[in-house]
C-alpha positions in Angstrom: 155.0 61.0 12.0 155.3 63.1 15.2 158.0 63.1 18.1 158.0 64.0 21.3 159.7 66.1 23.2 159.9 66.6 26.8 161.3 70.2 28.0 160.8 69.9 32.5 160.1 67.9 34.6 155.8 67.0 34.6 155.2 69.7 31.2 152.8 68.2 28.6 154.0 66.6 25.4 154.6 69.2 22.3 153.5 68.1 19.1 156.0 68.7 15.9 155.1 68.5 12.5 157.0 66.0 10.9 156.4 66.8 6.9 158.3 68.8 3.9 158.8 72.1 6.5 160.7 69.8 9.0 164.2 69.1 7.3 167.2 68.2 8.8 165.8 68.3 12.2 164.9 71.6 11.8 161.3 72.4 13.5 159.4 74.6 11.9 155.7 73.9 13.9 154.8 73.2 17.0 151.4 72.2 18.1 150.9 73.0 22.2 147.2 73.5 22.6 144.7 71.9 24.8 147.3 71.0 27.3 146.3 73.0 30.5 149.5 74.6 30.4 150.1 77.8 32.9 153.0 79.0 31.4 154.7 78.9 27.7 157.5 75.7 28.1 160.8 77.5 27.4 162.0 74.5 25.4 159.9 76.1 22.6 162.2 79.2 22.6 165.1 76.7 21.9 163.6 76.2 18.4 165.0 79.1 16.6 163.6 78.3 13.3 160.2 77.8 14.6 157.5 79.5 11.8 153.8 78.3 13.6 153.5 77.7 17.1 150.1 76.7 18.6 149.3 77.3 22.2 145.3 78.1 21.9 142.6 76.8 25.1 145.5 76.2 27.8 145.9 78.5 31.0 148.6 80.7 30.1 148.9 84.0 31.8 151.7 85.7 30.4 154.1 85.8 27.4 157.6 85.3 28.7 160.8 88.1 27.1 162.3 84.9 25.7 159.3 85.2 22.9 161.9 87.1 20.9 164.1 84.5 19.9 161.6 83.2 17.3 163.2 85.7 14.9 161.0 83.3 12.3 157.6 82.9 13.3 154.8 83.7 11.2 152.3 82.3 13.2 151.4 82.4 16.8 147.7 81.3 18.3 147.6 82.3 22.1 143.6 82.1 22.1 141.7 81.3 24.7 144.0 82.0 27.8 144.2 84.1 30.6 146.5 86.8 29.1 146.0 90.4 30.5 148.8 91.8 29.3 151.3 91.8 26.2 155.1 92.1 26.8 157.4 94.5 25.1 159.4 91.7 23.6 156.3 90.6 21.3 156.6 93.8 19.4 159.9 92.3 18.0 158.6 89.4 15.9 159.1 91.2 12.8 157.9 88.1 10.6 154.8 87.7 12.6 151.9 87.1 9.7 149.3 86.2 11.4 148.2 86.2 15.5 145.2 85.2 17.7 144.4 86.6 20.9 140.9 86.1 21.5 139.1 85.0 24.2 141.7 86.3 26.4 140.8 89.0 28.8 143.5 91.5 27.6 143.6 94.9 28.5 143.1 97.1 25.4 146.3 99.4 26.9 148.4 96.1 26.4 147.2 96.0 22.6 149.7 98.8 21.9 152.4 95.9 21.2 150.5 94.6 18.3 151.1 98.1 16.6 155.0 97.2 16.1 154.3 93.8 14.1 154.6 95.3 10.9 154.3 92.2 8.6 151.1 91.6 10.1 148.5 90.0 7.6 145.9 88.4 10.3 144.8 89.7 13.9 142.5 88.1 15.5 140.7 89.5 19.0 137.6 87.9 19.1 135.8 88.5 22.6 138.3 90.5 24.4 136.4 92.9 25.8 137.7 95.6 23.2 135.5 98.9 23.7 137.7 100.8 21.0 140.4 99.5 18.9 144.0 101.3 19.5 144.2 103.6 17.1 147.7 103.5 16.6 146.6 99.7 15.3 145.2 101.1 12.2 147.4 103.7 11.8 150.6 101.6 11.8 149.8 98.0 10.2 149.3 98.7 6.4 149.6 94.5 5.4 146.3 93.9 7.2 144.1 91.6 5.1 142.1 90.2 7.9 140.6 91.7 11.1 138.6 89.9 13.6 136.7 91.7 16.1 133.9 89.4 16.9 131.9 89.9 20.3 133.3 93.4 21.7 131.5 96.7 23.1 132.4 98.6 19.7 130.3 101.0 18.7 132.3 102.3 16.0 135.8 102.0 14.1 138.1 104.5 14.1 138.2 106.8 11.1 141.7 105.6 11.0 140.8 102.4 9.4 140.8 103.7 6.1 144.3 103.0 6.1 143.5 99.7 6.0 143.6 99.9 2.2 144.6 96.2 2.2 141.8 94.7 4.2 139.7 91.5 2.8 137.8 90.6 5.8 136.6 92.2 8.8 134.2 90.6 11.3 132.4 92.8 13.7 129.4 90.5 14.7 128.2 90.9 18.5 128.9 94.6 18.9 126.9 97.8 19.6 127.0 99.2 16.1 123.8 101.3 15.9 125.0 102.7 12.4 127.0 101.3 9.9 130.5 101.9 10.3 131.0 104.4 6.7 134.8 103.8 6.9 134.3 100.4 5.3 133.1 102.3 2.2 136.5 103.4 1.0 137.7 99.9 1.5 137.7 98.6 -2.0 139.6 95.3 -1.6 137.2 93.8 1.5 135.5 90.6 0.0 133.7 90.0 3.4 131.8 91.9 5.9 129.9 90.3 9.0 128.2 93.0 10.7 125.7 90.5 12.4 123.8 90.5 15.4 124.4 94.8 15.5 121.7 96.9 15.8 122.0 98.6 12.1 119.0 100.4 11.1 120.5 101.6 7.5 123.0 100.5 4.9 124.3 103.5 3.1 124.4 103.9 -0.5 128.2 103.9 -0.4 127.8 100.3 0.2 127.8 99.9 -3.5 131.3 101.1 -3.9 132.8 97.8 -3.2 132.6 95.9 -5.9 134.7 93.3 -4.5 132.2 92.4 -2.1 131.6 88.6 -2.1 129.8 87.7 1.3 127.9 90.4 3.3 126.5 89.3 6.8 123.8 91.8 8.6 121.4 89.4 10.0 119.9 90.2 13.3 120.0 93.9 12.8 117.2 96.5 12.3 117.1 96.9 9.1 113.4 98.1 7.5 114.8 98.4 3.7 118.4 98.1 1.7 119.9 100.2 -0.7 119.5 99.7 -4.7 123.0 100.9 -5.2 123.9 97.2 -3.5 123.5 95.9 -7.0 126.8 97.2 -7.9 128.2 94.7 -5.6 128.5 92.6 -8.6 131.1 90.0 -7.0 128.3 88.9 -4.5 127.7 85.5 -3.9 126.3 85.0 -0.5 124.0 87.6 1.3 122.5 87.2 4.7 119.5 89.3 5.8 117.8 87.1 8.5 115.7 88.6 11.3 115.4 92.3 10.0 112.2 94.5 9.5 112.3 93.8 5.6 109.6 94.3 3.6 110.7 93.5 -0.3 114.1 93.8 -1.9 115.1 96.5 -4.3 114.5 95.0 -7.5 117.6 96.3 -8.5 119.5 93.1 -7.2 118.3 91.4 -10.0 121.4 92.1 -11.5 123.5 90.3 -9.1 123.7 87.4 -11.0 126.8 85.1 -8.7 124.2 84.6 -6.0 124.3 81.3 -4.6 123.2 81.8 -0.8 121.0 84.5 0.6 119.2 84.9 4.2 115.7 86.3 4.6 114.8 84.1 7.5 112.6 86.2 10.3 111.5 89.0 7.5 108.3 90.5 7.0 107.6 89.0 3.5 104.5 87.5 3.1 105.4 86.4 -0.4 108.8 85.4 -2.0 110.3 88.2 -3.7 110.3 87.6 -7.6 113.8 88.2 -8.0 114.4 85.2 -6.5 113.0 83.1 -8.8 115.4 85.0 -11.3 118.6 84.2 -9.0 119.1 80.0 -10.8 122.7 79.8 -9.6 121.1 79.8 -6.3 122.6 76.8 -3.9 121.1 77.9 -0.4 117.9 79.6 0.2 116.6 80.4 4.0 112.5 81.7 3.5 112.0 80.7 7.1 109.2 82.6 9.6 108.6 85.1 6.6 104.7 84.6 6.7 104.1 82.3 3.5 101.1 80.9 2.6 102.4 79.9 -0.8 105.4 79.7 -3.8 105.6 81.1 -6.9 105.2 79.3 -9.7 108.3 80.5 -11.3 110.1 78.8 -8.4 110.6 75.8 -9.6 113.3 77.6 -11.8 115.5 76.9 -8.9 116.8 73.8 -9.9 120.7 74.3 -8.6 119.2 74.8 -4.9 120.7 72.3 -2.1 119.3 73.5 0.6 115.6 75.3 1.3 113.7 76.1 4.6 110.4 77.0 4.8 109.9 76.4 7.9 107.4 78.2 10.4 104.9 79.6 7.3 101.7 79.1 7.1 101.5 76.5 4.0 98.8 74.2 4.1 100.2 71.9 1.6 103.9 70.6 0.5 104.0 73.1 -2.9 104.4 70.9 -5.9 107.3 72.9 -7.2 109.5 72.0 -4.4 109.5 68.3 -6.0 111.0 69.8 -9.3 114.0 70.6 -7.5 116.1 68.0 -8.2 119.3 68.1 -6.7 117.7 69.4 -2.9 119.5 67.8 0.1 117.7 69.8 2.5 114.1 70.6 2.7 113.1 72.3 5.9 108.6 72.4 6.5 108.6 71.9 10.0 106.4 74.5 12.0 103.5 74.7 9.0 100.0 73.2 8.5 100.5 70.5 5.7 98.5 67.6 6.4 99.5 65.8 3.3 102.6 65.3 1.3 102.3 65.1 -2.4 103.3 61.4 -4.1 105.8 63.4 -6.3 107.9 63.9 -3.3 109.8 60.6 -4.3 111.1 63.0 -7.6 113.8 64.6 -4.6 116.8 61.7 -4.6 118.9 63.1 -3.2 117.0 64.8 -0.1 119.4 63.9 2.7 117.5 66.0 5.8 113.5 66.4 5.6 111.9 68.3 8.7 108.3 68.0 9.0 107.7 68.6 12.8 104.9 70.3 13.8 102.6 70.0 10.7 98.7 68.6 11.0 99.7 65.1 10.1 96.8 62.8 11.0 98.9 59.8 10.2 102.8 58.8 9.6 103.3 60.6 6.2 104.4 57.4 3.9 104.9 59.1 0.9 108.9 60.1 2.9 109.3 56.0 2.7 109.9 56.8 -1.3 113.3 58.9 -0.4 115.9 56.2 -0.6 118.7 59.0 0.4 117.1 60.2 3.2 119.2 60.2 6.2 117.8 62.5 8.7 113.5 62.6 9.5 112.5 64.7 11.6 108.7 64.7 12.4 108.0 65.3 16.4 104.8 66.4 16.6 105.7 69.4 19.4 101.8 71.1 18.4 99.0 69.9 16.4 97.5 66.4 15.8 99.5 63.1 17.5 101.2 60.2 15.1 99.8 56.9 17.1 102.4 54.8 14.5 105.3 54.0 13.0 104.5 51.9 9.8 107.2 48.5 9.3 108.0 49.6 6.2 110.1 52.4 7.5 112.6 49.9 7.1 113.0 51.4 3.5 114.8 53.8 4.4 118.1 52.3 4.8 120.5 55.3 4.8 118.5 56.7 7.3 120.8 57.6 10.5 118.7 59.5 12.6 114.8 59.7 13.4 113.1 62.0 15.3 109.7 61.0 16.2 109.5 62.9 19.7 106.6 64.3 21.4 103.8 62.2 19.5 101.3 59.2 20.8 103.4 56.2 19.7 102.7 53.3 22.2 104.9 51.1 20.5 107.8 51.0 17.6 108.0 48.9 14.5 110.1 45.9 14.7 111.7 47.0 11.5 114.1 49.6 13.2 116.3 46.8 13.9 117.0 45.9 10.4 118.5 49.8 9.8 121.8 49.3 9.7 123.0 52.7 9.4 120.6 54.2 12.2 122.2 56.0 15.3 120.2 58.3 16.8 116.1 57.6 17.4 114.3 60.1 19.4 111.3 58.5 21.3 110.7 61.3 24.3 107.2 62.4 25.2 105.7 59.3 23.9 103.4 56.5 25.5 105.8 53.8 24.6 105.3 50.6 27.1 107.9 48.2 26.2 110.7 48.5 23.2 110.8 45.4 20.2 113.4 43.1 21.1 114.6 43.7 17.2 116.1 46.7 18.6 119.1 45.0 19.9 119.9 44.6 16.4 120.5 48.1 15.4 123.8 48.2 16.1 124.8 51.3 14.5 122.9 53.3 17.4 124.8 55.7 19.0 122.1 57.6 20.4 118.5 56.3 22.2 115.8 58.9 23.9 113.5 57.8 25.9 112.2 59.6 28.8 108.9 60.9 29.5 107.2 57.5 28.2 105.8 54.3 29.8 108.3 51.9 30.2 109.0 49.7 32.8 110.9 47.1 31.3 114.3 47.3 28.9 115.1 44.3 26.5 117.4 42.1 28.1 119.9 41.8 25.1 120.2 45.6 25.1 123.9 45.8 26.1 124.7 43.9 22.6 124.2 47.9 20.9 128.4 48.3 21.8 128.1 51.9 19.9 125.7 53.3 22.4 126.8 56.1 24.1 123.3 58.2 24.8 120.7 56.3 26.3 118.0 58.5 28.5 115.2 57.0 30.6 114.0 59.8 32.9 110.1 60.0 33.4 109.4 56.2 33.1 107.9 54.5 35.4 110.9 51.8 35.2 111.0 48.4 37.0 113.8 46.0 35.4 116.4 48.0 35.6 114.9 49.6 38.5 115.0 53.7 38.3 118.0 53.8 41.1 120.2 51.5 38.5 118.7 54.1 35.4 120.0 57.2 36.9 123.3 55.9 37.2 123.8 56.0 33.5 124.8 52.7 30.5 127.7 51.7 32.1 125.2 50.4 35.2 122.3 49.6 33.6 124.5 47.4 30.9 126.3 45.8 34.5 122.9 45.2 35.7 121.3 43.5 32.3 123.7 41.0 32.1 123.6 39.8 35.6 120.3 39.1 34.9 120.8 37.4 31.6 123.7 35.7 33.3 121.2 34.6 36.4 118.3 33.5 33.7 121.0 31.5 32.0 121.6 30.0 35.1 118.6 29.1 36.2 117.7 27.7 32.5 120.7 25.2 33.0 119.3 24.0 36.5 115.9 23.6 35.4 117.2 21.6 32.3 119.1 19.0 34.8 116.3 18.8 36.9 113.9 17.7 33.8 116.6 15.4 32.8 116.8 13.7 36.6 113.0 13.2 36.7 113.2 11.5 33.8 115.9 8.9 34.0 114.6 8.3 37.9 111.3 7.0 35.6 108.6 9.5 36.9 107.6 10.1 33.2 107.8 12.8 30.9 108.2 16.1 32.4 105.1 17.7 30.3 103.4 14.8 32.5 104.8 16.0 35.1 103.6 19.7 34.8 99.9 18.1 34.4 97.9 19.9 37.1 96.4 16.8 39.8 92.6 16.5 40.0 91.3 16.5 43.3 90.9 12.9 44.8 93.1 11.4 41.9 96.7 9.7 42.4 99.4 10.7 40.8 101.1 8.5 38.4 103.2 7.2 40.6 101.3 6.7 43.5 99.2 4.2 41.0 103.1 2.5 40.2 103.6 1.4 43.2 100.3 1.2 44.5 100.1 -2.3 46.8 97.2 -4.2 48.5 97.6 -3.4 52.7 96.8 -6.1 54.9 95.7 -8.7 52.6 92.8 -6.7 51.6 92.0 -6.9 48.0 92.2 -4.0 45.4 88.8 -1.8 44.1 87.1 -3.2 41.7 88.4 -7.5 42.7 86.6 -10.1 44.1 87.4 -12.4 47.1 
């Protein structure tokens, strides 16, 4: 349970933490973030034995001297602000443990400050515009175990970070790095380096030295080969190489043998490596763009794998060994030329997410309908051949939640899409679908419904009953009831307008029921009779009722 408290007159609410660390009305966290605050509330100083104060995404432009009263705090998150500069008085929260200033446009003069927080275990200056760190940073903070320096202008560390002989984690993706910084070498307790989206060209042989290393992150670099000695990296678990210039990998890596993720997404392969095949503790494997035309046969050894994406190869068929991976949730072929999907595909139950877009498909690939677990299809046909249907029996898929079926020839969707009761998005756009099935209405798990660029001109009438319906998109038709005016104005009016119009049918139902009723106790018949079309020269009913002889004339048809 959380109180308020209120510090001026118009400041936001700020959260406490009511749990074990708040005893005897003692506040030890305070949670002030996301409240469009300008300036730091001073009420917060009041709390001497504060320990974690929050004050990330507000509009705060400077840190007040009063900060120096939380002789406690451990933990302070001032990111995303407008600070440019640091006062003095920060430099004198000697129990500060961890702090975030990112995304705040600090000048790096300002940074100085941070040098004096001794018991510093966490910094974090993620996109501050940092073209060098402060040397005096890594000369005077020997408890660092994490540093975050995420989307700078670095171009290289300071040879001063070697003092950072406590470091675990450093982050330095979205930089200038051209070479790989060979400080990190000598820093034999890091477990994770992310050196992503750089422009590396080598990884020296030193690399191997840290044998701690559990997660090492250089995709989108220019690397054409890695080092052997990377073997010795025997802690490594997870190993990201996407979009490179790679070729093979060293053989050597065989040994690593804790593997359970590795990136090769966007390399030069044209075959999967054969160490692979050897890595069985494998949970996540990325083989996407790499120029494929087919697996190995020893792949199906990968039976722990989760997750696989093969996308954008050039396989002409769903490999067979893919379906002997029992425990994949994932399975990524979109972007290929498979035109047929084998009937062992069933075998994967417990594929959650299948993407098949942009295969040669000439018709709705049925043998999916066989994955009871499936909750995600995606099959828009962006290039290549056109589905032209939907088959009913889609409606055996009931865990499905989302289905993509953009960019095909679909002119109309099953019926049986309203009897999936878990379904919340369905992606229709860049179809030639005239009119939706009423059964849609019944779908009320929908959350999301895309529509535009089809031919539509008329909504079901009962489509305000989908209450969870937040999305609904309707450009490009050539719309009539609602009219496009009401459609650009978004659910809210186009629901308004739908039940008017139910409202006025219901209406109009209820007259036309009490006029039936009239005619028919007034005794002019039946009203089917009534709807009879007249013959030309023939009296109605009625007329032949009360039909009498004028002037003493007799009737057709009687004599004199």
């Amino acid at each position: 349970m959380s109180k308020d408290i209120k510090s001026v007159e118009h400041s936001p609410k700020i959260h406490q933490r009511n749990d074990p660390q708040h005893v005897n009305d003692r506040t030890f966290f305070i949670d002030a973030s996301n409240q469009s605050l300008t300036a730091i509330p001073l009420e917060i100083f009041t709390f001497t034995e504060l320990e974690e104060v929050h004050l990330e995404n507000n509009q705060i432009e400077e840190i007040p001297q009063e900060i120096q009263r939380l002789k406690n705090i451990r933990v302070l998150y001032l990111d995303k602000n407008n600070l440019r500069s640091l006062c003095p008085a920060l430099g004198l929260l000697s129990s500060l443990e961890r702090l975030d200033l990112s995304y705040n446009p600090i000048f790096s003069s300002s940074l100085l400050v941070v040098s004096f927080l001794h018991a510093l275990r966490e910094l974090r200056l993620y996109q501050t515009d940092l073209k060098e760190i402060p040397v005096v940073i890594c000369k005077n903070l020997h408890h660092l175990e994490l540093l975050g320096l995420t989307g700078n202008h670095l171009k290289c560390l300071p040879k001063e970070i070697v003092n950072q002989t406590k470091l675990r984690e450093i982050y330095l993706k979205r930089n200038q790095f051209e070479a790989f910084p060979q400080e990190l070498c000598v820093l034999y307790n890091l477990e994770i380096i992310d050196l992503d989206e750089n422009k590396i060209g080598a990884i020296p042989e030193e690399i191997g030295h840290l044998t701690g290393l559990q997660k090492f992150y250089v995709a989108s670099n220019n690397l054409p080969v890695l080092p052997a000695s990377l073997c010795h990296c025997s802690q490594l678990s997870v190993l990201d190489l996407s979009h490179n210039l790679l070729h093979s990998i060293p053989k050597s890596l065989t040994e690593l043998r804790k593997m359970t993720e590795i990136g090769l997404t966007g390399n030069r392969l044209e075959k999967v490596p054969y160490l692979i095949c050897r890595w069985t503790s494998l949970h996540l494997l990325y083989l996407g763009n790499t120029g494929l035309h087919r697996l190995r046969g020893s792949f199906r050894r990968l039976v722990n794998l989760r997750c696989l994406d093969l996308s954008q190869n050039h396989l002409d068929h769903c490999p067979l060994q893919i379906c002997a991976l029992k425990n994949l949730e994932v399975l990524g072929l979109d972007d290929n030329k498979i035109g047929q999907l084998p009937s062992e595909l069933g075998s994967l139950s417990k594929l959650k997410i299948l993407g098949l877009t942009g295969n040669e498909f000439l018709s709705f690939p049925e043998e999916v309908l066989s994955l009871a677990s499936l909750e995600k299809l995606y099959i828009g046909q962006d290039q290549g051949f056109k589905l032209t249907y939907v088959p009913e029996h889609i409606r055996k898929l009931q865990s499905l939640k989302e289905l993509y079926i953009e960019n095909n020839h679909l002119e109309c969707l099953p019926v049986s899409l309203g009897s999936m009761p878990n379904l919340e998005v369905l992606d229709c756009r860049h179809n030639l679908l005239k009119q939706l099935p009423d059964a849609i209405c019944q779908a009320q798990a929908l959350k999301e419904l895309l529509l535009e660029d089809n031919l539509l001109t008329h909504l079901p009438e009962n489509l305000d009953s989908l209450v969870n319906l937040k999305v609904l998109t309707l450009m490009d038709n050539p719309m009539e009831e609602p009219p496009k005016e009401v459609c650009a104005e978004g659910n809210e009016v186009i629901w308004k307008y739908l039940k008017e119009k139910r409202n006025r049918n219901i209406m109009a139902t209820k007259i036309q029921a009490w006029w039936r009723g009239t005619m028919v106790q007034k005794g002019f018949g039946k009203f089917g009779e009534l709807l009879k079309p007249r013959k030309k020269g023939k009296t109605s009913p009625k007329d032949k009722k009360g039909k009498k002889d004028v002037k003493g004339k007799p009737g057709k048809g009687k004599k004199k």
